[in-house]
Every structure is written in C-alpha cells, then in structure tokens.
C-alpha positions as CSV (number, residue, x, y, z in Angstrom):
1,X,122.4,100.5,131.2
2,X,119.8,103.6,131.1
3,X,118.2,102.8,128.1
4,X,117.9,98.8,128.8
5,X,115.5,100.3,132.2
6,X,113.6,102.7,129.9
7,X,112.6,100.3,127.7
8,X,111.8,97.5,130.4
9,X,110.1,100.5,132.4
10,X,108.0,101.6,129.1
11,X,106.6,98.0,128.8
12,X,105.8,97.5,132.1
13,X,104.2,101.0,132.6
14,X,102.1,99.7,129.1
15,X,101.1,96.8,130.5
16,X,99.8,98.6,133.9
17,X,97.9,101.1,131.4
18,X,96.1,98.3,130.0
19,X,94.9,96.6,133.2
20,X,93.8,99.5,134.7
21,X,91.8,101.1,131.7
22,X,90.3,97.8,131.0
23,X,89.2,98.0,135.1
24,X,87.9,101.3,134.0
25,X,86.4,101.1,130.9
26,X,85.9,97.8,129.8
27,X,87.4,95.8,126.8
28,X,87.3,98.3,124.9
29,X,89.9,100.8,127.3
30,X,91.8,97.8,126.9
31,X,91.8,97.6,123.3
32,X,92.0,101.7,123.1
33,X,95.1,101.8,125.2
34,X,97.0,98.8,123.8
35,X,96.9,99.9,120.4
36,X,97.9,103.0,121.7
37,X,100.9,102.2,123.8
38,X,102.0,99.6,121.5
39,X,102.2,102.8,118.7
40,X,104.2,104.5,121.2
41,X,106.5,101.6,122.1
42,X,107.4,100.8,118.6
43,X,108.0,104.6,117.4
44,X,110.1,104.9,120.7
45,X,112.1,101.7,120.2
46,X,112.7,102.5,116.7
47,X,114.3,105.4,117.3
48,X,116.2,104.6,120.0
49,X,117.3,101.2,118.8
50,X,118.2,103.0,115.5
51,X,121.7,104.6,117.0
52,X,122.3,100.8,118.5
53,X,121.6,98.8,115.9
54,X,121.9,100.8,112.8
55,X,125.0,103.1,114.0
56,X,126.0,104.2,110.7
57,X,123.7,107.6,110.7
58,X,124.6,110.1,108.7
59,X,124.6,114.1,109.2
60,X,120.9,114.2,108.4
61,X,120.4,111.5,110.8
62,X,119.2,108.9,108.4
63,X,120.7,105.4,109.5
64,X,121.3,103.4,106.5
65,X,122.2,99.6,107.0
66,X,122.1,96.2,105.8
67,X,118.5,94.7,105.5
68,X,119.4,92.2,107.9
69,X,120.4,95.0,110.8
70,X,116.6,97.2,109.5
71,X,114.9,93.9,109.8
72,X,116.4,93.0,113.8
73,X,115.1,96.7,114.4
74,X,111.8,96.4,113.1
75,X,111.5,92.4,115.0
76,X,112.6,93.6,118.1
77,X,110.3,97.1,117.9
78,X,107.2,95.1,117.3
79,X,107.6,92.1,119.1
80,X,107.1,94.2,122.0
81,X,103.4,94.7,121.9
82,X,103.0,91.0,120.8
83,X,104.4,90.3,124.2
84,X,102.6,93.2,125.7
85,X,99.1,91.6,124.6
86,X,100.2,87.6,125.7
87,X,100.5,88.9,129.2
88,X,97.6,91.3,129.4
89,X,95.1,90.1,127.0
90,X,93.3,88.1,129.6
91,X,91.9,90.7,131.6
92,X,89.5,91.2,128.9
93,X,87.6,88.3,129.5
94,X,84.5,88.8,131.6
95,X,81.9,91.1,131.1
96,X,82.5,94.7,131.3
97,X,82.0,96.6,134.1
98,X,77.7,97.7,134.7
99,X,77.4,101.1,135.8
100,X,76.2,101.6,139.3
101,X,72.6,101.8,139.6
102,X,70.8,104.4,140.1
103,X,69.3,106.0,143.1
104,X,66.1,107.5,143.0
C-alpha cells in the first residue's frame, strides 16, 4: 500500500524535476537532474525493495538470496530511470533557452 505510492510518487516527482530544470536550464538541467534522480531512485528502491524481495536479512541487515531474487531487485531498481528517460527525454529537443537580452 504505502510503499507502492512512494515509489509511484518518487518517479513521478523525478519526472517533474526533469521537465522543469530542463525549462530552466536547458538540456543540460535535464541531463544534470536525471542522472541525479535516477541515482536516488535506484539507491532508494534498492533498499526498500530489499526487505520485499530479499526478506531473508540477517541481524546485520545483509539480505542474502538466490541470484535469481538479487537479479529481480537490481531489474526492477534500474528499469525505473529507463522509463523515467522514455517519457521525459523529449523535452530536450529544441534549442535551449537564450537569455533575455539586455537593456541598456
């Protein structure tokens, strides 16, 4: 429940940092702030996914699994900025913004 909206809340809030720095800043903002909300999202799904996927943690919190249940965590943790970038990367295109000109 709570965790499933964190996580859909996280990419969407990634998404809208993206748009609105590349509105700002140009492609690069973009490119600045995807790579790193898409650090953030993975670290973050990683370790919550971890006590999901991978519940057999011991008492100094190290989850060890199969390879099969590691590589689901690590899919699912960085397909999210794959997706991330398919949905946003468009905004890029264009020319970046010209400063305003100057009054003398």
């Amino acid at each position: 429940g709570k965790q499933w909206y964190q996580r859909r809340v996280r990419g969407h809030f990634s998404m809208i940092v993206c748009v609105v720095s590349t509105m700002l800043m140009g492609s690069s903002g973009y490119y600045i702030s995807f790579l790193y909300s898409s650090a953030a999202i993975v670290y973050f799904l990683i370790c919550t996914l971890r006590y999901i996927i991978l519940p057999d943690s011991t008492e100094d919190r190290i989850a060890r699994g199969s390879k099969r249940r590691n590589n689901l965590l690590l899919l699912i943790a960085f397909i999210q900025p794959l997706i991330i970038f398919w949905l946003t990367h468009h905004v890029t295109y264009g020319p970046d913004p010209t400063p305003p000109p100057k009054v003398s």
